[in-house]
MDTraj code that builds the backbone (N, CA, C; nanometers):
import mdtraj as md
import numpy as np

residues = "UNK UNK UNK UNK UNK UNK UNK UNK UNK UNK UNK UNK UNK UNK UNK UNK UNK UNK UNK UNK UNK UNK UNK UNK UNK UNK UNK UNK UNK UNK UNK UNK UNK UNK UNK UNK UNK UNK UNK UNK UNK UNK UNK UNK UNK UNK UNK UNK UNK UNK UNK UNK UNK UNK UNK UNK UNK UNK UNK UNK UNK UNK UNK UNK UNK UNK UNK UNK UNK UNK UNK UNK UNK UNK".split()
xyz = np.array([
    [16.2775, -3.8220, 7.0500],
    [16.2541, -3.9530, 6.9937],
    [16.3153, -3.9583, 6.8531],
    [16.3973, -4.0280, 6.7937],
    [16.4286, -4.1020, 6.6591],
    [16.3483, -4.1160, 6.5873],
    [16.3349, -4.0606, 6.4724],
    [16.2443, -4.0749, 6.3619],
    [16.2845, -4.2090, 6.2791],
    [16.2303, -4.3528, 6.2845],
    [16.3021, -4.4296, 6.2304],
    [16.2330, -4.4323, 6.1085],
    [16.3488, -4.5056, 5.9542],
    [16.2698, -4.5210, 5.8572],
    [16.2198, -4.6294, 5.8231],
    [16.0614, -4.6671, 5.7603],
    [16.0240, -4.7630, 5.7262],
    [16.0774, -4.8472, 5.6612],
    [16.0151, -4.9857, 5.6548],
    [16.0551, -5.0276, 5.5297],
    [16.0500, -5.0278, 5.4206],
    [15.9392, -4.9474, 5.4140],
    [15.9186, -4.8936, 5.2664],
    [16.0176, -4.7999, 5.2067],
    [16.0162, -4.6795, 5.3499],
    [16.1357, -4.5927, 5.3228],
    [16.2414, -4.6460, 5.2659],
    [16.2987, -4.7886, 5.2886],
    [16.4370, -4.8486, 5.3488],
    [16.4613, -4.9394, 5.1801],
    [16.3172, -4.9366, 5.1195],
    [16.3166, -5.0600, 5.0463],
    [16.4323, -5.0015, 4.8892],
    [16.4756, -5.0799, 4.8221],
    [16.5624, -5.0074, 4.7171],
    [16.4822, -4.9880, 4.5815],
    [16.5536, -4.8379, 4.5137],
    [16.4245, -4.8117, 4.4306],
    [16.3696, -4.9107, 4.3366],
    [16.4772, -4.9233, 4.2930],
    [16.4450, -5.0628, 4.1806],
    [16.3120, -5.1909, 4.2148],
    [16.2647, -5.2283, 4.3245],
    [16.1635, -5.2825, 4.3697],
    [16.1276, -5.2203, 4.4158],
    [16.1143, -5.1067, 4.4864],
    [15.9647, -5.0049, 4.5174],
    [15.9041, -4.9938, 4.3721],
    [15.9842, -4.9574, 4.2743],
    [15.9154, -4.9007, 4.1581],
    [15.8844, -4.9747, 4.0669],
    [15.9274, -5.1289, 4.1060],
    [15.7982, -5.2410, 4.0138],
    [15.7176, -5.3313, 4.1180],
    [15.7232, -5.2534, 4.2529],
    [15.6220, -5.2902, 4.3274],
    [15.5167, -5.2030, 4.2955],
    [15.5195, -5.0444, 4.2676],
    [15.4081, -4.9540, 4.2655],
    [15.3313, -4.9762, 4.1306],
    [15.4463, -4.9952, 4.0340],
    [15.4079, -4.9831, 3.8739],
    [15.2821, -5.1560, 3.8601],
    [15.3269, -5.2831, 3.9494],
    [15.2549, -5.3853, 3.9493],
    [15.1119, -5.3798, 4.0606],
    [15.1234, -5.2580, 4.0746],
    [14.9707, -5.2649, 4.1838],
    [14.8574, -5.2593, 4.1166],
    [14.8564, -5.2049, 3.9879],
    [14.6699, -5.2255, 3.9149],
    [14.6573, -5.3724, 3.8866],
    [14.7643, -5.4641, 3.8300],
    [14.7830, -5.5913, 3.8056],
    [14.7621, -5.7132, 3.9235],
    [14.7840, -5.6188, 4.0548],
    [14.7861, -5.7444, 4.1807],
    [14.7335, -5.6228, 4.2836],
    [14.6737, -5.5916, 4.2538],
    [14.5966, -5.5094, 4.3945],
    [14.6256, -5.5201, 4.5465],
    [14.5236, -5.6546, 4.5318],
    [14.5799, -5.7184, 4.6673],
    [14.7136, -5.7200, 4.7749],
    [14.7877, -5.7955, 4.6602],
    [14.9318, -5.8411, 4.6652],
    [15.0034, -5.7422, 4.7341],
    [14.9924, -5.6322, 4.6412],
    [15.0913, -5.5305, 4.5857],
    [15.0596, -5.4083, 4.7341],
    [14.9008, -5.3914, 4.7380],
    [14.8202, -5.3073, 4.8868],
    [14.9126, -5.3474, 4.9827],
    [14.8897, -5.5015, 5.0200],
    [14.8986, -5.5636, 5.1334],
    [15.0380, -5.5577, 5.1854],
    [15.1498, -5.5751, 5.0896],
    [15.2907, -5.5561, 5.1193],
    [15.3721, -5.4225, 5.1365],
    [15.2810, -5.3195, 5.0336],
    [15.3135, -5.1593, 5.0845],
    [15.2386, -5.0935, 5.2201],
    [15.1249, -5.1396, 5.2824],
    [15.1361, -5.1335, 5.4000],
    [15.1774, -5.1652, 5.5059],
    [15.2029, -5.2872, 5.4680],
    [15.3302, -5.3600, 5.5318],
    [15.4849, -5.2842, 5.5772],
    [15.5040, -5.3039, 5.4670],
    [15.6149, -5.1973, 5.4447],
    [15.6266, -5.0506, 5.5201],
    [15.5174, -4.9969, 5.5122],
    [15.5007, -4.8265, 5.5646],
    [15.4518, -4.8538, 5.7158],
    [15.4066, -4.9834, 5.7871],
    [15.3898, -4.9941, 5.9247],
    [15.5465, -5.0770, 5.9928],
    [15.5985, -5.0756, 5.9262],
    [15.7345, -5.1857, 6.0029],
    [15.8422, -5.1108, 5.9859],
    [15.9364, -5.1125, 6.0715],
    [16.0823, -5.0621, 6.1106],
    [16.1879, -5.1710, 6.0626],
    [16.1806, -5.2865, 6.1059],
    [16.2598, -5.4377, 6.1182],
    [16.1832, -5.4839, 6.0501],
    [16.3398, -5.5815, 5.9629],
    [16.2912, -5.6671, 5.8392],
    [16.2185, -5.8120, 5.9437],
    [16.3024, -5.8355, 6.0358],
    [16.1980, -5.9339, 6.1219],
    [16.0616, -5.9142, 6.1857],
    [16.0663, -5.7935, 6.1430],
    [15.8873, -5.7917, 6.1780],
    [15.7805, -5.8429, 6.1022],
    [15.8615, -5.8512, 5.9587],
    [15.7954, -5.9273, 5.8356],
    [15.7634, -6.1010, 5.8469],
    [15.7435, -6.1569, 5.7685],
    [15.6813, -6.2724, 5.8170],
    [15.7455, -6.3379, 5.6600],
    [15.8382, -6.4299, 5.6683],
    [15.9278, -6.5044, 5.5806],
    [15.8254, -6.5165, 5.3991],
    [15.6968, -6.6027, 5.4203],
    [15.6153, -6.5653, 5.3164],
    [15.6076, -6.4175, 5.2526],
    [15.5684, -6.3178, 5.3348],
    [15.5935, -6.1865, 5.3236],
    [15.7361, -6.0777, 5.2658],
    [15.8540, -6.1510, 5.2955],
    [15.9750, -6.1241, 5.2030],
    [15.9564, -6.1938, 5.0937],
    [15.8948, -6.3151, 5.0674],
    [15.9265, -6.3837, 4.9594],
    [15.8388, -6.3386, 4.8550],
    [15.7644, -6.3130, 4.8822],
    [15.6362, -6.2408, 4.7589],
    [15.7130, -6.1136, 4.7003],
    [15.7354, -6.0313, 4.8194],
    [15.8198, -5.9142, 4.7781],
    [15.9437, -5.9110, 4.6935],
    [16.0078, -6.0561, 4.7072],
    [16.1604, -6.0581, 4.6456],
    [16.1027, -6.1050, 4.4903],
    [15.9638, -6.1103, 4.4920],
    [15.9135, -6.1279, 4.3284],
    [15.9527, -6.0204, 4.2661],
    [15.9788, -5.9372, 4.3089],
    [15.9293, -5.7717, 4.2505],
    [16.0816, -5.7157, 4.2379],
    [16.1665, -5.7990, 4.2640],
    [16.3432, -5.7801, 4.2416],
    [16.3847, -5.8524, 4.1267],
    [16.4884, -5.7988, 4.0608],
    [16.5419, -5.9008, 3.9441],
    [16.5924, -5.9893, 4.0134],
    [16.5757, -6.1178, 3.9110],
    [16.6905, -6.2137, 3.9595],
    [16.5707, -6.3125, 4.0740],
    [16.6651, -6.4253, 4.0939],
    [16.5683, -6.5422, 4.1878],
    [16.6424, -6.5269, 4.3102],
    [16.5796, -6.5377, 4.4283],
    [16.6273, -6.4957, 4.5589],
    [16.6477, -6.6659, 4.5450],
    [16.7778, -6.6846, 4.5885],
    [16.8200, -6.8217, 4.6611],
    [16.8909, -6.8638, 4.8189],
    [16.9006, -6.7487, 4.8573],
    [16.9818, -6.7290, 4.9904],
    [16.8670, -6.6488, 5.0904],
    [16.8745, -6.7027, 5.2377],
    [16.7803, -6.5779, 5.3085],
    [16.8865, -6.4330, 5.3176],
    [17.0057, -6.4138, 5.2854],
    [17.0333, -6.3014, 5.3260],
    [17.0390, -6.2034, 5.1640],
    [16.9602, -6.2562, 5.0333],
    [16.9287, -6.1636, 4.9819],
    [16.8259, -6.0993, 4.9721],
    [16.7002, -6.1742, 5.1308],
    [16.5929, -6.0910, 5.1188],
    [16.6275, -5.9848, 5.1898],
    [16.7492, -5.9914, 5.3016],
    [16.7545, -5.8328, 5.3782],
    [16.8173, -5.7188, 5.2450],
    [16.8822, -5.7759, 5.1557],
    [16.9772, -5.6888, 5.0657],
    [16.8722, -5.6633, 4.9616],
    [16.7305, -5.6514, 5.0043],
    [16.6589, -5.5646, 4.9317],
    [16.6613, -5.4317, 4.9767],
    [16.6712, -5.4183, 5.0938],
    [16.6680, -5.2752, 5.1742],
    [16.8071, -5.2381, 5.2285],
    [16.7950, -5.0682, 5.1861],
    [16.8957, -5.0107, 5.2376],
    [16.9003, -5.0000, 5.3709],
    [17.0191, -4.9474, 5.4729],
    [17.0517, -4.9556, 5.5712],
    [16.9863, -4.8565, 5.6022],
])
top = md.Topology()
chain = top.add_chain()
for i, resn in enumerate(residues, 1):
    res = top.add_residue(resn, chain, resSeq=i)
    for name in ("N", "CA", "C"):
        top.add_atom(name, md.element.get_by_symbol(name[0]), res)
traj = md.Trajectory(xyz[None], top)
């Protein structure tokens, strides 16, 4: 069997690491999308609200849907 990587695995460091550093600040938020992340393979398994919270945590304003996949590496 293929060991596939998460999306967390997949996610780029630069927003993993002001997703982790913003988790005492948004608990919730911040819980809910890194498990997210560590249960899903495919960015379509995510749920459009669910990229968009996350693309908070990237520089810059997401204006296109294809810069929520170009949060994660291949």
């Amino acid at each position: 069997m293929i060991n596939m990587k998460t999306l967390f695995d997949r996610l780029k460091p630069d927003i993993k690491e002001q997703l982790i550093l913003q988790e005492p600040l948004f608990p919730t938020l911040c819980g809910d999308l890194i498990k997210l992340l560590k249960e899903n393979v495919a960015i379509t398994e995510l749920k459009l609200g669910d990229l968009n919270n996350l693309s908070n945590f990237k520089k810059g304003y997401t204006t296109k849907i294809t810069e929520l996949y170009e949060m994660f590496n291949d």
